[in-house]
C-alpha positions in Angstrom: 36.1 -66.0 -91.1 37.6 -66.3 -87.8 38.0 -63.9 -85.2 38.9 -63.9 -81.3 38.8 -60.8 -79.6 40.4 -59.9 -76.1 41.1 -63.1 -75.6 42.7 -63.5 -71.6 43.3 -66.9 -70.2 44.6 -67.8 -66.4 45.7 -70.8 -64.6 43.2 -71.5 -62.0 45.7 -72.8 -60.0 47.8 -70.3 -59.9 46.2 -67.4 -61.3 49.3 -67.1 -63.7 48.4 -65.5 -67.1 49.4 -68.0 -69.9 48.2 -65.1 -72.6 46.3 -61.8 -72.3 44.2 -59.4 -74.3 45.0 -61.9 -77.7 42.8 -60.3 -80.9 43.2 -61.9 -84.5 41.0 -62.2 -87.8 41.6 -65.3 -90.1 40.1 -65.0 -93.3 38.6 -68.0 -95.8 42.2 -69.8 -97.1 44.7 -67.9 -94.8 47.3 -69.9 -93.4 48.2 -68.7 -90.2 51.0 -70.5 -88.4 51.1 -70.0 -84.3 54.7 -70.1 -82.9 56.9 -70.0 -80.0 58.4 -71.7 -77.3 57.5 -74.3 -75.1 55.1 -74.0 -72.8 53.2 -70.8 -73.9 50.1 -72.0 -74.9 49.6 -73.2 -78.3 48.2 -75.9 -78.0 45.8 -74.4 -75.1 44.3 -71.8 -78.0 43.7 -74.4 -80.2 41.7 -76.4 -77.6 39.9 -73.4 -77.4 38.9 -72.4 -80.9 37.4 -76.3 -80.6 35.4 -75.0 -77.4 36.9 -78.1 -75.9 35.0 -78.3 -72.7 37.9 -79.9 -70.7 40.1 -77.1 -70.5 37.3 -75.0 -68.6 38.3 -77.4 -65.8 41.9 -75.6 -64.5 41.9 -72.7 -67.0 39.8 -69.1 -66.7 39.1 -68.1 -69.6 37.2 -64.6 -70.9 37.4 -63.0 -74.6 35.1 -63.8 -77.5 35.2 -66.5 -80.1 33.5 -66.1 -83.7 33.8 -69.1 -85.9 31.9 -68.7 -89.5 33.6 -71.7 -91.3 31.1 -74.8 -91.0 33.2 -77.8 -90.7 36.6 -77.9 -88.2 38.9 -80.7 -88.9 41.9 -80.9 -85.8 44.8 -83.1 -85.7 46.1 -83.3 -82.5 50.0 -83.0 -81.4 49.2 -86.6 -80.3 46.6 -89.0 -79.9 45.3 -90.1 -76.3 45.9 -93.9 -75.1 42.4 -94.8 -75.6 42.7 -94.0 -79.3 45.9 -95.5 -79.9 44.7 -98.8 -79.2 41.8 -98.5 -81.6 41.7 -100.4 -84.9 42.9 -98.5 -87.7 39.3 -99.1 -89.3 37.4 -98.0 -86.9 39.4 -94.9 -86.0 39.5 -93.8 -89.7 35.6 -94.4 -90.8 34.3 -93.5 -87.1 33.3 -89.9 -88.0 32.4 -90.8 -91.8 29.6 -92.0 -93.6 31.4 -94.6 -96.0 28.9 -93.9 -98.7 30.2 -89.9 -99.2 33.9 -90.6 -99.2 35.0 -90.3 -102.3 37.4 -93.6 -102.9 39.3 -91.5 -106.2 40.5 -88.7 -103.9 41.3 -91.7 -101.3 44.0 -93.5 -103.3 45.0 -90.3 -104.5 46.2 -88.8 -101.3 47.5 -92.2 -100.1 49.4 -92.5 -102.9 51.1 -89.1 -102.1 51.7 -89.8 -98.7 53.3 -93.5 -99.4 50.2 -94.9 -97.7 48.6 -98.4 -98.7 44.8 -97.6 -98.2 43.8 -101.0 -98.2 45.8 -100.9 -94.5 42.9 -98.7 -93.2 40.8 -101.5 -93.0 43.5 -103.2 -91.1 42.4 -105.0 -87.6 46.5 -103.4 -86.3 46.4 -100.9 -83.8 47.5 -97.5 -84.3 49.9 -97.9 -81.7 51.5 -100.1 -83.6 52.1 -97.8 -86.3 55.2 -95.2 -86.5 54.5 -92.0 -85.2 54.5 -90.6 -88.8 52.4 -93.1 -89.9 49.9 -92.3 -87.4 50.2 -88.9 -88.7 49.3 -90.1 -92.2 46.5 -91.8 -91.0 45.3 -88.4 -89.5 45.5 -86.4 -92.4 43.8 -89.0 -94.9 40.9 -88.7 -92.5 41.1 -85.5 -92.4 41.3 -84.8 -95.9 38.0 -87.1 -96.4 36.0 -85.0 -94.0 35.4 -82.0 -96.2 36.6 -79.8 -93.4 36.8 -75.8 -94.7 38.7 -75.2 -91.8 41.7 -77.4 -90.5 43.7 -77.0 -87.3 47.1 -79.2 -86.9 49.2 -79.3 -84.2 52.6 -79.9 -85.1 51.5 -81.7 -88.2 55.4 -82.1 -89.1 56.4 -84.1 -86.8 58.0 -87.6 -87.4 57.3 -87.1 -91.3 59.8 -88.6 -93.4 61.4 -85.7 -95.6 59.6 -86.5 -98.9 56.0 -86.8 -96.6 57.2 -83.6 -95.7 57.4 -81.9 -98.7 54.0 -83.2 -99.5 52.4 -81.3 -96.4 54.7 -78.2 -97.5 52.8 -78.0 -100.9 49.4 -79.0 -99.6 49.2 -76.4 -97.4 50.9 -74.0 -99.4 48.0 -74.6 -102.3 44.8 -76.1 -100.8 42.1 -73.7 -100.6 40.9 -75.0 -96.8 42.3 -72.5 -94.3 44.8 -73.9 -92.2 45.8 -72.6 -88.5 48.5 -74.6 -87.3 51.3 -74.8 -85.1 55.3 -75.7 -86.1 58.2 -76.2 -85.0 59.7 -76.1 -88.4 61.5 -73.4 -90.0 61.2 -74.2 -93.7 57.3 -75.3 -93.2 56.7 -71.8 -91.5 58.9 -69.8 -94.3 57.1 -71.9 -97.3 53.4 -71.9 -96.1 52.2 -69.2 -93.7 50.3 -66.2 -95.5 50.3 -64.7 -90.8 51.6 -65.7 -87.9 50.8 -65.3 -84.2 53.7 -65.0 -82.1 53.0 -66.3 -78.7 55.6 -64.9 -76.4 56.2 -64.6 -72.1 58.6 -62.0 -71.5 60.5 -60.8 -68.4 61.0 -64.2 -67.0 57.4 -65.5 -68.3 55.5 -62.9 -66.1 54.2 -60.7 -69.3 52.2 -62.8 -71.9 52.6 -61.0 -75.7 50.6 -62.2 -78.7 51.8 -60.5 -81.8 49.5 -61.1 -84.9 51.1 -59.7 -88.2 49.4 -60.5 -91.8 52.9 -61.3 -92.7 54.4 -64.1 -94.4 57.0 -66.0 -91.2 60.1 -64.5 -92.8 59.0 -61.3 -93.0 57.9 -61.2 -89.8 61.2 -62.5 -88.2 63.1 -59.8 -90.2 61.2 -57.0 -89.3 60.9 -58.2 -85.8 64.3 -58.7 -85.5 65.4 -54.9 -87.7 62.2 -53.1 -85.2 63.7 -54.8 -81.7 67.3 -53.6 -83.1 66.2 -50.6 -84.1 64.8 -49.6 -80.9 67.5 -51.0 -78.8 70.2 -48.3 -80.6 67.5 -45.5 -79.9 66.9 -46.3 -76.6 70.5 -46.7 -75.3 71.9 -43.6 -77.3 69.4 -41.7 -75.2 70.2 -42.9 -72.4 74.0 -42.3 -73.0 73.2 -38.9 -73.9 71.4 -38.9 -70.9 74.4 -39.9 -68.5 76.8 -37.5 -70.2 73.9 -34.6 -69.2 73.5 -36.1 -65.7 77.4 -36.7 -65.1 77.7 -32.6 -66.6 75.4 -31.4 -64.5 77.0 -33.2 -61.1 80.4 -31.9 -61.9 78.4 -28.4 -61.9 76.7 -28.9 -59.1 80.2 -30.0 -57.2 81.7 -27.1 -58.4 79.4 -24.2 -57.1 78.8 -26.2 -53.9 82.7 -25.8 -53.3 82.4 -22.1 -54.0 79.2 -21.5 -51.7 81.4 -23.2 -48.7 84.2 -20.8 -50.0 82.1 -17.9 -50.2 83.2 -14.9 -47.6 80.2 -12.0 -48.2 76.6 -12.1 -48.4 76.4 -10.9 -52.3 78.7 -13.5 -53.5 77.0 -16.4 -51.0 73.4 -14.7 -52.6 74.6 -14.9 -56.1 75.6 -18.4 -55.8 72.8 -19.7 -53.9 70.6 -18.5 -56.9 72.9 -20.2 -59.5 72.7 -23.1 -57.4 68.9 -23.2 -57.6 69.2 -22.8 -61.5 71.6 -25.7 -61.2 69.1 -28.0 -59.3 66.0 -26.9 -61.5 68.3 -28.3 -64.7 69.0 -32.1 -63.0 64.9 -31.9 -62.2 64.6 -31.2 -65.5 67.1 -33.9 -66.8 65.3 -36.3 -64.5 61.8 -35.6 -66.6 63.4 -36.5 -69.7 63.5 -40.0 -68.7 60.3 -40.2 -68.4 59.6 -39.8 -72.4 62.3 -42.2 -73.3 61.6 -45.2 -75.4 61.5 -48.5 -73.6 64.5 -51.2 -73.8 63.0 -53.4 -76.0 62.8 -56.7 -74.0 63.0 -60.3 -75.8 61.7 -63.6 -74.7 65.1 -65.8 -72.7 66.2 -68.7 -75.4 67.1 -71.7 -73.8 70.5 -72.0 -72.0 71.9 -75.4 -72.3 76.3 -76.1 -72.9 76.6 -80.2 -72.1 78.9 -78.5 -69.8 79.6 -81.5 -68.0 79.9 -84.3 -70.8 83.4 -85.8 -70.8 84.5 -86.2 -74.9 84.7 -89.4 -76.1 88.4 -90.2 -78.0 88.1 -89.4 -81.7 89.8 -92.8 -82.4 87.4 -95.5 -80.1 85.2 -97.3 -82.0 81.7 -97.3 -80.2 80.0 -99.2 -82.2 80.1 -101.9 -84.9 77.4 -103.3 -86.8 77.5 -106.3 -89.4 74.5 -107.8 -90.9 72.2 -106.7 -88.5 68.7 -107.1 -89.0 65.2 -105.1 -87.9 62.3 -107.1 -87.3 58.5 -105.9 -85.5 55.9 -109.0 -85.2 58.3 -111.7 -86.7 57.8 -109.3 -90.2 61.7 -108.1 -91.2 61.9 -104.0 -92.3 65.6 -104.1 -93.1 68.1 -106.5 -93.3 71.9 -106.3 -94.0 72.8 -103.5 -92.1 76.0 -102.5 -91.5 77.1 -99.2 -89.1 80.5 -98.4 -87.7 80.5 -95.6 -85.1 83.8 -93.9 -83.5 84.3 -91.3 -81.3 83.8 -88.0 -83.6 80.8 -89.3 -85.4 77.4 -87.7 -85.3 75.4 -89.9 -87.8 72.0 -88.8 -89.0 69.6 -91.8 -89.8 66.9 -90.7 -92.3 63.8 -93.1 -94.3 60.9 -93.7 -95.0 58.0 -93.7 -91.8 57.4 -97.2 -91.2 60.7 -98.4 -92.2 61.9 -98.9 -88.2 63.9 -96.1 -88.2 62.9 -95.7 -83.8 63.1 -99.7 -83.4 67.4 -99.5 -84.8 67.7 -96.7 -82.4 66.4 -98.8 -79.3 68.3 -101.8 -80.6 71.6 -99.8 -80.5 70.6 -98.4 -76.6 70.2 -102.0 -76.0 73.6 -103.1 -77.5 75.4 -100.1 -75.8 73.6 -99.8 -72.3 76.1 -101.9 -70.3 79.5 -100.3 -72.1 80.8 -99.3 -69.5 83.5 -97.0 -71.5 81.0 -94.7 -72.8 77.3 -93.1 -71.0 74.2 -93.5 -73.3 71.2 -91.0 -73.4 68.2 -92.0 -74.9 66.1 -89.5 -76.2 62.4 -91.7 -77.9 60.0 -90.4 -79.9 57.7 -90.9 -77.6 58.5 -89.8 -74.3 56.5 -91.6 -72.8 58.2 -94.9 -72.9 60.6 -93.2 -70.3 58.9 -90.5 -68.6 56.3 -91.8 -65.5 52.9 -89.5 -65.3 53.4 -89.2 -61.3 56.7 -87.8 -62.1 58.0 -84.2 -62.1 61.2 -82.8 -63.8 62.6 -82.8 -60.3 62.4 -86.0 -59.5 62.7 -87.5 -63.3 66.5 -85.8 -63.1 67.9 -87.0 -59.8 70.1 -89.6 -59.1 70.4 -89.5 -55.1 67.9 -87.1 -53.6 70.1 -85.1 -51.8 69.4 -81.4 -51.0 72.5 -80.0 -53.2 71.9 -82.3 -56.2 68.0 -80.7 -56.0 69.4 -77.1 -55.7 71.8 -78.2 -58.9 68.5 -79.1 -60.5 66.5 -76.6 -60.1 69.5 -74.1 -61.4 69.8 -76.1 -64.4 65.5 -76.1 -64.7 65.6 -72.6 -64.2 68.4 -72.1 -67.3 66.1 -73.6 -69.3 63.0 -71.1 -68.9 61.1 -73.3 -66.0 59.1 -71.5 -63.3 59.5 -72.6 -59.5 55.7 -74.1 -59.8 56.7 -76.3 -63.0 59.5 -78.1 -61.6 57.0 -80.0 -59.1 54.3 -80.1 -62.5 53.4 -84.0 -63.2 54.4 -84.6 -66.4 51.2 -84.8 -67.7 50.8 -80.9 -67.3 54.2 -80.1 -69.1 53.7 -79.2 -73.1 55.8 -81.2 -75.1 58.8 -79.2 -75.3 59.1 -78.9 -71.8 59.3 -82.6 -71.7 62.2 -82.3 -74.7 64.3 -79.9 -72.4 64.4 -82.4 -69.6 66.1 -84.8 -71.5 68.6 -82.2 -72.2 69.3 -81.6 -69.0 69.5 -85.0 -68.2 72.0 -85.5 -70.9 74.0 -83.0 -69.1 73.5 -83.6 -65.5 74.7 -87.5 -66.1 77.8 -87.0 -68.1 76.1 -88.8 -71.2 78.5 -88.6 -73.7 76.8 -90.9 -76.6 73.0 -89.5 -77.6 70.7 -91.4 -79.5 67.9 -88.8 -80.2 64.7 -89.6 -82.1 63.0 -86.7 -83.8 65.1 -84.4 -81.3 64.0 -81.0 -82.7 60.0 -82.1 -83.1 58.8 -79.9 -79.7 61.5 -77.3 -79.5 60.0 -74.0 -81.2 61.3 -72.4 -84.0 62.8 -69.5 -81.8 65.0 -72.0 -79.8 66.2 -73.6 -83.0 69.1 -72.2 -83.9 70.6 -72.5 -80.6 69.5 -76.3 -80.3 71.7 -76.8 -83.8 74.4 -75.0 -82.5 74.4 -77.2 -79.2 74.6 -80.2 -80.4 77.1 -79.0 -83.2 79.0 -78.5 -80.5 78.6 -81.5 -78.1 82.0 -83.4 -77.6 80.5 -87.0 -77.9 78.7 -88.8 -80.3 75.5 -88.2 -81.6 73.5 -91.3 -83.3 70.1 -89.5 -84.5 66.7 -90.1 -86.2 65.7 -86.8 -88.1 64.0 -85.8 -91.4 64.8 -81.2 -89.5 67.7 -81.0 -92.9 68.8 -77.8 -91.2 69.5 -79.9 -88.4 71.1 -82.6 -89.9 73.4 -80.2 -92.0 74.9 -78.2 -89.2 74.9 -81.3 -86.7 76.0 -84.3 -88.4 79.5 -85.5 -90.4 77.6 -88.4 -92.2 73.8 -89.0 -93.3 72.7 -92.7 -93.8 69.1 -93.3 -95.6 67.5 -97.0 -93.4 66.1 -99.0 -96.5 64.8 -102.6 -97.0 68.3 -103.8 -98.1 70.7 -101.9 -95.3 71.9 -98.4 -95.2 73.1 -96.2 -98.2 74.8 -93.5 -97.8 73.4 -90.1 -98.3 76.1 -87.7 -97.0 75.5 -85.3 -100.6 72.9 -84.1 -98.6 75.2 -82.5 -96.4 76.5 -80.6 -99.5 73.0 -79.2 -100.3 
């Protein structure tokens, strides 16, 4: 059993509150799931159910913490530098004695995840490795540990779709109990038993956890019938209340006229006392409001139109592609590949991790990067390639510097649920999905009008998904994207294409599904 009671945490920078008063009880083989969006401090509780001892460092922190399970296995959202250019050996046997792992349950789980274990006694980097490699990496040691406990932070992301499914039913069945945090829809709806809904309401000033013992779906429903629910209650009262109120003033109007009209003293007397019975009514109209129900309040989604992207003609070809080949370390992936792109096309790419799925999509930025007939935006998996750790979102969006353009920007930071103090924030104090929105906005800002997005939806949270679909549904360019999110896919893209050895195969069905 788990349990955190009262659990408040502060920015000691700021004082902001990132959560208050948080209280929750997970039992042996729950699977609570923590959600929602960017920025609100899911990873932070994690890092604190580990008693990580950095995070004392700029965060205030008071509540209490009662861990009974006996062995906590964590996999991070992802890995620090230092470890990433550690030996895949020595990474994956550094916390085990080789003697206890038991080599049958080994080449059982890599053979589920598509893994070669004799690689894990590979002298290659993990940097080397795709980012849902690195992942599968992760969970094999993780799944050798004999952890009764496992926390994963976004354990989803960059899985290929049939790795995926794997992690859907292994959670779903294992007897461990598993906290995690997703981004995905369909891994929330098929696996979590509760959830904890981390929210920051009236413009990220009021912290709300909401723990429910509910499956995800049920959750959202009920949320979503409760906050209805409560919004028709609370404005039909106050409409009643304005039909009282604007009653009552048409009263009082009228025997204010006939007091100034008034000639004698008996009829001035007797409308001076209805005019007190009339006042006593609007005080008493006025105390009513005081029992009303609230106006249910619920957390801004993100607010993003590619409002200034210029379309791209439906008839210009973009891009053609014959024969092309991927190749990492003089060692070919995939060969024969062939890819036309016009101006209507939003092509998903999906395959197997490892198959250089992210290396195509920085081969086309290079092909494309000095068209001058189209503007490309780059969106990597790792953002980190583009964004500098001195940076802020401020300075990572402009172009010249100039006072409007920085008034422009921090509109278009604020549309998208930034606070004043987190447009100046280095990068490295940004959560992953705030780093995902400034790419957006960048998008925007510079008129891109041909996106190549890797993994685009893998740090926006589940709340802010629908909206993201419906976005990029709805951009007037073209869209060129790596992504194994099929709700994405289906709404976004015209045509699917699977990467393989041999060159691309078609896999538009998919679309069908």
């Amino acid at each position: 059993m788990l349990q955190i009671k009262n659990l408040t945490i502060r920015h000691r920078y700021d004082l902001s509150i990132l959560m208050e008063n948080v209280n929750f009880v997970v039992n042996s083989g729950d699977k609570l799931a923590i959600f929602g969006q960017e920025g609100n401090g899911k990873s932070t509780l994690l890092h604190y159910i580990l008693q990580l001892s950095h995070i004392q460092s700029y965060l205030e922190i008071t509540g209490e913490l009662v861990n009974q399970f006996s062995k906590v296995g964590y996999l991070p959202q992802a890995l620090p530098e230092e470890l990433l250019e550690e030996e895949i050996e020595s990474f994956f046997f550094a916390d085990s004695d080789v003697a206890t792992i038991d080599y049958t349950e080994l080449y059982k789980y890599g053979s589920q995840l598509a893994f070669e274990i004799d690689r894990l006694y590979s002298q290659q980097t993990l940097k080397s490795l795709s980012g849902g490699e690195r992942i599968k990496v992760q969970l094999l040691k993780l799944l050798m540990l004999g952890c009764d406990l496992l926390l994963l932070d976004e354990p989803s992301n960059d899985l290929d779709i049939d790795t995926l499914n794997w992690l859907t039913f292994f959670i779903k069945h294992t007897t461990q109990t598993v906290i995690f945090i997703s981004h995905d829809e369909s891994l929330l709806e098929e696996t979590a038993t509760s959830v904890l809904h981390l929210e920051r309401l009236q413009h990220k000033e009021r912290p709300v956890a909401t723990f429910a013992n509910l499956p995800y779906s049920d959750y959202i429903s009920q949320k979503e019938s409760k906050y209805n629910q409560q919004m028709k209650v609370s404005l039909k009262q106050r409409e009643e209340h304005d039909k009282k109120m604007a009653r009552h003033h048409r009263i009082e109007q009228s025997v204010t006229q006939q007091l100034r009209a008034a000639h004698d003293a008996t009829a001035g007397r007797l409308l001076a006392k209805k005019m007190k019975a009339v006042k006593s009514m609007g005080n008493r109209y006025d105390r009513e409001t005081e029992n009303f129900d609230e106006v249910p309040i619920k957390e801004d989604p993100i607010d993003i139109r590619f409002s200034n992207t210029q379309p791209v003609p439906q008839g210009k070809q973009i891009l053609n592609l014959h024969n092309e080949t991927i190749d990492i370390d003089d060692k070919v992936l995939a060969k024969n590949l062939k890819l036309t792109v016009n101006g209507s096309d939003k092509i998903g790419i999906i395959g197997q991790n490892g198959i250089g799925k992210s290396t195509f999509l920085k081969k086309i930025e290079q092909k494309l990067a000095n068209t001058e007939a189209v503007k490309v935006g780059y969106m990597p998996q790792n953002y980190e390639d583009i964004l500098s750790p001195e940076d802020t979102p401020i300075s990572f969006l402009s172009e010249t510097g100039s006072a409007e353009e920085t008034t422009q920007i921090m509109t278009y930071l604020g549309s998208m649920k930034f606070l004043p103090d987190e447009m100046s924030h280095s990068f490295n104090a940004l959560s992953g999905g705030q780093k995902a929105k400034l790419f957006l906005l960048k998008f925007d800002l510079q008129r891109q009008n041909v996106l190549l997005l890797d993994e685009p939806t893998r740090n926006f949270s589940p709340t802010s998904q629908g909206e993201l679909r419906q976005n990029f549904k709805d951009f007037p360019g073209v869209i060129i994207t790596v992504s194994h999110d099929l709700r994405f896919l289906q709404v976004v893209c015209n045509r699917i294409v699977e990467l393989t050895p041999d060159g691309f195969v078609d896999q538009s069905d998919m679309l069908k599904e």
